[in-house]
VEXMIDO-401008 format. One record per atom (N, C-alpha, C, CB): residue in one letter; x, y, z. Coordinates in steps of 0.05 Angstrom, whole numbers, plus 5000, padded with zeros to 4 digits. Glycine has a CB too. Layout:
N
AXYZ/...
END
This chain:
353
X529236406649/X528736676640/X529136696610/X530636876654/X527936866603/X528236976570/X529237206559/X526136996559/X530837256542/X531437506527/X531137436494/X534637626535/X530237676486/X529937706459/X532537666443/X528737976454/X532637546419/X534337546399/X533737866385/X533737276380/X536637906369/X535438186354/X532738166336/X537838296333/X532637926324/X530137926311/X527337936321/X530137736300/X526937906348/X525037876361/X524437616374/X523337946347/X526537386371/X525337126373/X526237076408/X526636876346/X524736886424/X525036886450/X528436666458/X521736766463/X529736756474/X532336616475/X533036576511/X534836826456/X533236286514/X533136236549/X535736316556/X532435906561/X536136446573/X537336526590/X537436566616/X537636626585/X540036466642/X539136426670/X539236776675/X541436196692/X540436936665/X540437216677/X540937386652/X542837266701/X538737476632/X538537616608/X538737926622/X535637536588/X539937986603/X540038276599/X538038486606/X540338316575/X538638776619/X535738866620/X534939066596/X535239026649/X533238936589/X532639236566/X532039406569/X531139276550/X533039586540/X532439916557/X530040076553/X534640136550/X528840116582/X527040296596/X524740436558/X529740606619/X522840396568/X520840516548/X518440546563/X520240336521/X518440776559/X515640816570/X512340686563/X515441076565/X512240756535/X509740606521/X511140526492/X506640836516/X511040296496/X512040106472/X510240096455/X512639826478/X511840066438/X510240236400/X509239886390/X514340456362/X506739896376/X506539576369/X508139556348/X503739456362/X508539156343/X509439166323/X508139146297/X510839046326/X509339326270/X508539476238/X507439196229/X511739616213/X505639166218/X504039056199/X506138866186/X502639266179/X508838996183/X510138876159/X512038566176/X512539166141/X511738586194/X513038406211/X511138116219/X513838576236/X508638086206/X506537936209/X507837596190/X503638146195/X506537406205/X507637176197/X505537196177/X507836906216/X505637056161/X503737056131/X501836786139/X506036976094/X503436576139/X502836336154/X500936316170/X504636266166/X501336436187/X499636506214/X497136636211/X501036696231/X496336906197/X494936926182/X491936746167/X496636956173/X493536616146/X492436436129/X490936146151/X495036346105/X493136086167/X491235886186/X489635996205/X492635696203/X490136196208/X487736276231/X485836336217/X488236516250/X485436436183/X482636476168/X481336276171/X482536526141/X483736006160/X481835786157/X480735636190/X483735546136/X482335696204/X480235666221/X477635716232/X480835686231/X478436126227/X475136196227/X472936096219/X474636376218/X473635936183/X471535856172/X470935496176/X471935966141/X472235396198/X471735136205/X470335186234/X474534936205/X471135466241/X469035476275/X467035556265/X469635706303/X466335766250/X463335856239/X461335546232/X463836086204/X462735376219/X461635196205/X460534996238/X464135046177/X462435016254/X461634806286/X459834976292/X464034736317/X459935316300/X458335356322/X456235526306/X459835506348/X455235516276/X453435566267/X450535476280/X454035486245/X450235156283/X448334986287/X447435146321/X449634616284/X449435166329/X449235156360/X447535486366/X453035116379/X448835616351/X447835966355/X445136016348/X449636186335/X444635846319/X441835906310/X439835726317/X441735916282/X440535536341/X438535316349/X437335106322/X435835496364/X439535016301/X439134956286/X437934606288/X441035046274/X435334606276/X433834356278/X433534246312/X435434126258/X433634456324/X432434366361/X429334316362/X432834666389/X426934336331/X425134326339/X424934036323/X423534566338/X426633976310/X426233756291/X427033466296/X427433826268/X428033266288/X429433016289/X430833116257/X427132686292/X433833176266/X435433156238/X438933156253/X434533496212/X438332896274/X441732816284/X443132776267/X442532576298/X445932846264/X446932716257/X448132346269/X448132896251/X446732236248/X447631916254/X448931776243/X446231756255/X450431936215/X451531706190/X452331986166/X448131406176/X454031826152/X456031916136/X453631986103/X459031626134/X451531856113/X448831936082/X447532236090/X445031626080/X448632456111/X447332646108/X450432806114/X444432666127/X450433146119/X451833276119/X453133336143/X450933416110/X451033286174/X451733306194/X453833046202/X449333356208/X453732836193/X455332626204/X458332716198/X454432336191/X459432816165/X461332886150/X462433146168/X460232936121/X460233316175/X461333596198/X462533476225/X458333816210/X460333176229/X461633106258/X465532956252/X458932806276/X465532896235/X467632676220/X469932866214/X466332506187/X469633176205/X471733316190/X472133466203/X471433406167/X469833656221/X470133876234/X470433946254/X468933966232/X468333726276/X468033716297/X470033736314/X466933556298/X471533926333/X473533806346/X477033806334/X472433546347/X476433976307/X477633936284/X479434296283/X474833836257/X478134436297/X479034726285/X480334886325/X474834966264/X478634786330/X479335046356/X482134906371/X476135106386/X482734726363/X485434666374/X487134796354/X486034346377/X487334896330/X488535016320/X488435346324/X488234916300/X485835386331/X486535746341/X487235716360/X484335976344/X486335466382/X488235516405/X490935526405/X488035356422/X492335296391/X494935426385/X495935646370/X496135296376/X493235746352/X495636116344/X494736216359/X495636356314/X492136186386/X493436346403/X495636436422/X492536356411/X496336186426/X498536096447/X501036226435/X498835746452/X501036216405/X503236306391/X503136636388/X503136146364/X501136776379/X501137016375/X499937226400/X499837026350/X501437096427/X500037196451/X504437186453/X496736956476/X505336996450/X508137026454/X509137186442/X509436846450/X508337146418/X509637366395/X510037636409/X507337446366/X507137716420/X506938016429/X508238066448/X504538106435/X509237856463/X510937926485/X513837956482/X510537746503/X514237766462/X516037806447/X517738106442/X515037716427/X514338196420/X515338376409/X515338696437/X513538386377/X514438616462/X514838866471/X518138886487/X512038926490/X519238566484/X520638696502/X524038776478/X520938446534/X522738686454/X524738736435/X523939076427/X524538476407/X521239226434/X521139466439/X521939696449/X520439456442/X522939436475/X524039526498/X522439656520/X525839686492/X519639546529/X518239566550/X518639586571/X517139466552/X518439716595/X519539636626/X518539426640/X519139836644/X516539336632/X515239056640/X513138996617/X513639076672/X514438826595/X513838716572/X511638536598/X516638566548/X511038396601/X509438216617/X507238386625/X510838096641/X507438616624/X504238786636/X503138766605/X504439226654/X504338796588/X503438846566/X501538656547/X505638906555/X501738386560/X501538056555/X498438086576/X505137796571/X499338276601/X496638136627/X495438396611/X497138126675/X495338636600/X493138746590/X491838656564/X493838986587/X493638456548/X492038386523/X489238206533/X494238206501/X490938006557/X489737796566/X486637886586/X492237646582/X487638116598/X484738186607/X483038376596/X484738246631/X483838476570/X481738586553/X480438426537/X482638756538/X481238226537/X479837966518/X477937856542/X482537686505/X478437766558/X476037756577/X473437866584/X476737776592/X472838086578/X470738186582/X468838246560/X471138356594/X470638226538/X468838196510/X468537826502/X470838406479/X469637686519/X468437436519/X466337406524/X469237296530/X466437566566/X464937486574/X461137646556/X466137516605/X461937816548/X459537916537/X458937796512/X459538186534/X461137666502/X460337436469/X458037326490/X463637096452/X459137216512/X457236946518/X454136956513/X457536876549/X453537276523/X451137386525/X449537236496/X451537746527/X449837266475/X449537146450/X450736856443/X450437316432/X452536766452/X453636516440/X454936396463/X455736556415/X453536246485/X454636066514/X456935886510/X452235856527/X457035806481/X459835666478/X461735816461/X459535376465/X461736036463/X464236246451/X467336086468/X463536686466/X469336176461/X472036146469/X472936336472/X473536036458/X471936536466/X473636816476/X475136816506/X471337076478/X472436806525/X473036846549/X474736566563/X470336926562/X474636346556/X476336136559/X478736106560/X476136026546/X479936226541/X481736386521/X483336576537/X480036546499/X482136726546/X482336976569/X483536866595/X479237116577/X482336656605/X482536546633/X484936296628/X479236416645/X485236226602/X488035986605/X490436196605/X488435706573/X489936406582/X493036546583/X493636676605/X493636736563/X491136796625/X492336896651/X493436726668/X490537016667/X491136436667/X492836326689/X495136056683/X490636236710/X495636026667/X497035866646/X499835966629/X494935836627/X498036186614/X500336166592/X502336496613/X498536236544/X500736646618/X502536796634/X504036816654/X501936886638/X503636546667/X505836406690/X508136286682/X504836186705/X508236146647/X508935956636/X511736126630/X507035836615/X510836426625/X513336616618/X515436656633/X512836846616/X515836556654/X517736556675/X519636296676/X516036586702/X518836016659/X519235846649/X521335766625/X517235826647/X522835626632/X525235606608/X523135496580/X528335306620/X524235476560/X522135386538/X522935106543/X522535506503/X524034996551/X523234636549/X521234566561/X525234426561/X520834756598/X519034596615/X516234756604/X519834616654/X515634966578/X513935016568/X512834756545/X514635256560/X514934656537/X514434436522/X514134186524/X515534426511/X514734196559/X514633906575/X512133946582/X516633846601/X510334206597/X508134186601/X505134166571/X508234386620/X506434246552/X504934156530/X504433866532/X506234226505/X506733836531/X506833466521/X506433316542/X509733336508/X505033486567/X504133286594/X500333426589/X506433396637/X500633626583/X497733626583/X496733576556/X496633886592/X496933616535/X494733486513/X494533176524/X495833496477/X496033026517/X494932756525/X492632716546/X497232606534/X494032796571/X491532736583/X489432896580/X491632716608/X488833156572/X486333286560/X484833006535/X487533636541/X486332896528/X485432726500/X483832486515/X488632586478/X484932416537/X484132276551/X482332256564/X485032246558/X480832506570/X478932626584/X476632626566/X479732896594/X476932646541/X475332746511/X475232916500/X473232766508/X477233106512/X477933356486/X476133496505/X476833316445/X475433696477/X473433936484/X475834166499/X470333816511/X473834346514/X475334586534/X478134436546/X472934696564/X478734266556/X480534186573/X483134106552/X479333936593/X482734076524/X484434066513/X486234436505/X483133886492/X485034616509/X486234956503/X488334906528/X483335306509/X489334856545/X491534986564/X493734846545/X491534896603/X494234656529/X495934436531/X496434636492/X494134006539/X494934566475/X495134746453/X496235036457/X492634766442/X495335166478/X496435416484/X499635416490/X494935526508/X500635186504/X503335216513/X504835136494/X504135086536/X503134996471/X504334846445/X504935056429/X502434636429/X503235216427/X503635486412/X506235696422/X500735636415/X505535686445/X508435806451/X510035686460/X508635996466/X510435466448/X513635246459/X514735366425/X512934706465/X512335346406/X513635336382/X514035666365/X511835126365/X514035826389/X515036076375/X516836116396/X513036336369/X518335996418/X520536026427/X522935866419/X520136026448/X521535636409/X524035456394/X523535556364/X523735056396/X523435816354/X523735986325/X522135666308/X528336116313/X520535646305/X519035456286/X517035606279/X517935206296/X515435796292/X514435966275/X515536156258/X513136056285/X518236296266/X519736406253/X518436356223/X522336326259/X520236036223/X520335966195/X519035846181/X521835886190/X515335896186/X513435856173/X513335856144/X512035996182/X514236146137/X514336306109/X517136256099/X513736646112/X518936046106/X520135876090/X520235616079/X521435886096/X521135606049/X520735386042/X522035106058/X521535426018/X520834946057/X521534636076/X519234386062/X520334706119/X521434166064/X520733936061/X518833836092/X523733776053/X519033966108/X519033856144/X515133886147/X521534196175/X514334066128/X511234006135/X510233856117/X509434226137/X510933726092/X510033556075/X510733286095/X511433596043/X513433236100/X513233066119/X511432976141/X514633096127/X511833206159/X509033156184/X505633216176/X509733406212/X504733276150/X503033296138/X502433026135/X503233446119/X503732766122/X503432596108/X503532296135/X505832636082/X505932366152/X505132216184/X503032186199/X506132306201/X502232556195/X498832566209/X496932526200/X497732756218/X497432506174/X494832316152/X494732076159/X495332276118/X496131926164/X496831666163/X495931606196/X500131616153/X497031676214/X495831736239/X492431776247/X497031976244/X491431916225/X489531986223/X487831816215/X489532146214/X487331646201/X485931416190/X484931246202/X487031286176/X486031066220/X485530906241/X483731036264/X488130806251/X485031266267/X483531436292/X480131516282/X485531796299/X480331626255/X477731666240/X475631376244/X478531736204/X477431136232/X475430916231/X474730786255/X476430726214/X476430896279/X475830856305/X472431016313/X478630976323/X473031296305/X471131426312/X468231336305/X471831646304/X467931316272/X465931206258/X464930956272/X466931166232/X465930806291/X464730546299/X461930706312/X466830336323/X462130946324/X460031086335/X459531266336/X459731076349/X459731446303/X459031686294/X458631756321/X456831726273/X454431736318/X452731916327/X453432046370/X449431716319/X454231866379/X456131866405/X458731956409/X456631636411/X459832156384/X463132116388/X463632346385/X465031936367/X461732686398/X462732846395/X463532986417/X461732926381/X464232906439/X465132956458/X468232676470/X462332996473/X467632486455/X469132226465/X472832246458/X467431936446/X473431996468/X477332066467/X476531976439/X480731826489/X474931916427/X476831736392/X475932006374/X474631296373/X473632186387/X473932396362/X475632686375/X470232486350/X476432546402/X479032766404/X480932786393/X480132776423/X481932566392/X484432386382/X484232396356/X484732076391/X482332376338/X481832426318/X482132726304/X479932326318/X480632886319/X480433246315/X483333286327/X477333466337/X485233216335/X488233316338/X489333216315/X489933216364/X489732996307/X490932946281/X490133056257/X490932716276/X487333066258/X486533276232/X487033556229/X483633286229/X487033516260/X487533856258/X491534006254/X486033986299/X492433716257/X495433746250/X495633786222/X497133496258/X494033576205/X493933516173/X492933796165/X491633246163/X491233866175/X490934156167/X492534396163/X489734236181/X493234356181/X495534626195/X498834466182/X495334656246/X500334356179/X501934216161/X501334266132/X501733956166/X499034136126/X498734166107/X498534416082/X497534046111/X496934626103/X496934956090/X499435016089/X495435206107/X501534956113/X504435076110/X505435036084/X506534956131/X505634676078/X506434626052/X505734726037/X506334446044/X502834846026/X501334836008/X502835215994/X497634766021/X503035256015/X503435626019/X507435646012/X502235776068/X508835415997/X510735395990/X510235355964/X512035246002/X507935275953/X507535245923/X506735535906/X504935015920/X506135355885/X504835645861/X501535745878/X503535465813/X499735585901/X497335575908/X497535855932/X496435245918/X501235915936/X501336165960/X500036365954/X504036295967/X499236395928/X498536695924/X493836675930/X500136805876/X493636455926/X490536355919/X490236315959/X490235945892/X491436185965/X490936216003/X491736446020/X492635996019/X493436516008/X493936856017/X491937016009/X496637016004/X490236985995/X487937265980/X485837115995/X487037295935/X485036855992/X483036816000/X482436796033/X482636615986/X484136716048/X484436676075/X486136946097/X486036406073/X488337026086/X489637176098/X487337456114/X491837246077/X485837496088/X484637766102/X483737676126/X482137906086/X481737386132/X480237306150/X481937316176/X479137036143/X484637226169/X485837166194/X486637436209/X488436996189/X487537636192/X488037826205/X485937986212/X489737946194/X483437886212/X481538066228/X479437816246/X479438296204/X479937616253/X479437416262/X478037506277/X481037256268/X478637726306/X477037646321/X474337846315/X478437646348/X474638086293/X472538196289/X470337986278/X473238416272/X471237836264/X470337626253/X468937396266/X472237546242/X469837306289/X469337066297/X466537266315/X472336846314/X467137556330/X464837626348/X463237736328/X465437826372/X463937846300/X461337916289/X458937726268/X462238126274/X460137496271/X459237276254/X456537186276/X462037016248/X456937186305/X455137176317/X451237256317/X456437266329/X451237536312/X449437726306/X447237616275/X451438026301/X449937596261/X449237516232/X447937316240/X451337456210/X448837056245/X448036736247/X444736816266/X451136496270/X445536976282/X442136906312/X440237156289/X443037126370/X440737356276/X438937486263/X437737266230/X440837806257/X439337136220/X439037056186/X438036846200/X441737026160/X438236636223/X437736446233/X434036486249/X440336386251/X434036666252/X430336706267/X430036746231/X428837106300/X430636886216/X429036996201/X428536686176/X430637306191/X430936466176/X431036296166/X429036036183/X433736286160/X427536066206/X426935966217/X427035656221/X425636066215/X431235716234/X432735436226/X431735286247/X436235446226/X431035376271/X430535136294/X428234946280/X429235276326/X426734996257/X424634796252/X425834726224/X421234896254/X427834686216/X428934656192/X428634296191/X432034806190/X428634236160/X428533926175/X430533796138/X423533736185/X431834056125/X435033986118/X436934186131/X435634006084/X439233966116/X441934196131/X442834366108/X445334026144/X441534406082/X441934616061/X442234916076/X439434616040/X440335016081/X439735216088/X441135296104/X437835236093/X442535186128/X444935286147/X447035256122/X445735076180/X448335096119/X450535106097/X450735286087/X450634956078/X448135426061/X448635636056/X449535816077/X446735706044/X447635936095/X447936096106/X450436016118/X445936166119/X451935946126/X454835946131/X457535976116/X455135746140/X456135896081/X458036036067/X456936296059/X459035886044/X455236396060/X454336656050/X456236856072/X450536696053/X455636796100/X457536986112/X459837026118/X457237016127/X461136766109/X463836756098/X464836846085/X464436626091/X464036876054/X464436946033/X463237426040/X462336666009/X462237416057/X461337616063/X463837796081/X458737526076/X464537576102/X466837706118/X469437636106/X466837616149/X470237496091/X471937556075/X472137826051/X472037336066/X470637846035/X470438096017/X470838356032/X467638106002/X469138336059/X469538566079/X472138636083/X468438496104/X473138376091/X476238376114/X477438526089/X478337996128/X476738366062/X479238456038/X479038816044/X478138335994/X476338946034/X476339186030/X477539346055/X473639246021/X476439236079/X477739426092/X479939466105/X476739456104/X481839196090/X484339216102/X486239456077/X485738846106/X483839426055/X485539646042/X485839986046/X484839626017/X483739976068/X484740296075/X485740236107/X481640566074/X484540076123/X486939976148/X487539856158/X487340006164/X489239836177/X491239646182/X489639406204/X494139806194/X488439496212/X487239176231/X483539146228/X488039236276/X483638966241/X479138986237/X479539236257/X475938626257/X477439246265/X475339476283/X475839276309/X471239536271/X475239116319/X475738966349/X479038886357/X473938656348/X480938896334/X483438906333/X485239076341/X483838906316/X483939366331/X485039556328/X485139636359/X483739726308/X482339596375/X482039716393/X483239546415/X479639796395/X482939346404/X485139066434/X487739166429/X485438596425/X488639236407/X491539296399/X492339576420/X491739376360/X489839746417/X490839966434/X491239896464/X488940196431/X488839716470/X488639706497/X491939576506/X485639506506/X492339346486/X494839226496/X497339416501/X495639016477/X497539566491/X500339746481/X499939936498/X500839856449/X497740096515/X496940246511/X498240446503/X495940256523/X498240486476/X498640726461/X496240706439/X501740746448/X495440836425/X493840926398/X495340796369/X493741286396/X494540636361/X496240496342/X494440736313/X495740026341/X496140666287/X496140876277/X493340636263/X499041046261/X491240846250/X488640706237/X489540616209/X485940936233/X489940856187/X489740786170/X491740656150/X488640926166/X492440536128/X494640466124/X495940676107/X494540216115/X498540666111/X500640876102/X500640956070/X503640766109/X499741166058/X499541166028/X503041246016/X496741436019/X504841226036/X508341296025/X509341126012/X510641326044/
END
């Protein structure tokens, strides 16, 4: 069993305390947001846009332009990206699906856990309608591990949450990654906001330059493994095995980076993205299948023209996220998951006091 620390953080216990009775638990203020968390979930957005660009706009399905080798752009996407990002939103999901549970029962909810199965099945049905436009979305995926996965897992001391992490990624890695790798990242995510490690994201530490510089090193061998067979390796264990370590170097590495003078340059540039992620990740869709007929990418025969168009809408939903987080407090698909979760009416705009 679990009870909240005063701070909010999750603490095992065989018979915790009961909290007291609330009817509709208030979310938690803007100001309580990991910064950290944030900033990697932007940069993730803009490493999934960059995978499931090709796939949304039927890019080069009428052409011959595989990637086969490291002399064009697609080989370098299969090498850096591929396999490279959604294990990292899977773990801030896993992490900021705890948080909220977290934070309802430090609210004091009467069943913080309904509050977790409504976030979890309002996200489901706007998956399932991503799909309608984009068949390999993760929304709804997403939806179906934390119901049946990460919401069972809560009843669970945090070790045997962290024992089943560290029994399922491997063998997901083993399998070749892909979908079967999210149950195992999800429990990783919330093993590491019950043992307070996310806590202390937004403190300074030597501990992610460290594991930054391990998983580099880790990473190398696994990369030159992969390369024996680029054009074959985007589903396989060596570019699984590969897209977990990179995707560690990544996520390590921003922590460190966000301890330097560069906190203020990844906070402006990334943060907005993250905190409106999922407006982001479902409205990026529309953009890509509309600029994509009109770019008439399925007969494209370079990869310029997607590139651009993948930083154009980047650079597009970022400027957005910036402006409109200055009059409120979440995206537009946020705001309204936020209500559904809590159900209460979270306040829109941000506080001018």
């Amino acid at each position: 069993m679990t009870a909240p620390l005063p701070d909010g953080r999750l603490l095992d216990r065989d018979d915790p305390p009961r909290p007291a009775p609330r009817t509709t638990p208030r979310p938690v203020p803007a100001a309580g947001r990991v910064v950290a968390l944030d900033v990697l979930r932007g940069i993730a957005v803009c490493g999934i846009l960059l995978v499931n660009a090709g796939s949304v706009t039927g890019f080069a399905t009428e052409t011959d332009l595989a990637a086969g080798s490291l002399s064009d752009p697609g080989g370098w996407l299969q090498l850096l990206v591929q396999q490279r990002f959604f294990p990292v939103f899977a773990l801030l999901f896993g992490a900021g699906s705890t948080l909220v549970l977290a934070a309802a029962r430090r609210r004091g909810a009467t069943h913080p856990r309904v509050v977790l199965l409504r976030r979890l099945l309002l996200l489901l049905p706007l998956g399932v309608a991503h799909q309608l436009l984009h068949p390999g979305e993760a929304l709804a995926p997403y939806a179906v591990v934390g119901l049946v996965v990460l919401l069972p897992s809560t009843w669970l001391p945090r070790w045997a949450v962290a024992a089943g992490a560290a029994g399922a990624v491997p063998t997901a890695l083993a399998a070749g990654g892909g979908i079967v790798l999210v149950p195992g990242m999800v429990l990783l995510g919330s093993a590491l906001v019950r043992y307070g490690v996310v806590d202390r994201l937004d403190r300074p530490s030597r501990l992610p330059v460290l594991l930054c510089a391990v998983l580099a090193a880790a990473a190398v061998p696994a990369l030159v493994l992969q390369l024996q067979d680029l054009p074959a390796s985007g589903s396989s264990t060596s570019s699984a095995v590969a897209g977990l370590l990179l995707a560690g170097v990544w996520t390590t590495g921003v922590v460190a980076l966000l301890a330097t003078g560069l906190r203020g340059v990844l906070v402006t540039a990334f943060a907005p993205l993250g905190r409106t992620a999922l407006t982001a990740y479902v409205g990026a869709t529309p953009l890509l299948l509309l600029a994509g007929n009109e770019l008439e990418l399925r007969a494209s025969t370079s990869w310029t023209p997607l590139l651009v168009l993948v930083l154009v809408v980047l650079v597009v939903q970022a400027v957005a996220a910036t402006l409109w987080l200055r009059r409120f407090r979440q995206g537009p698909l946020e705001w309204l998951w936020r209500w559904g979760t809590w159900g209460a009416r979270p306040p829109v705009r941000v506080s001018t006091a």
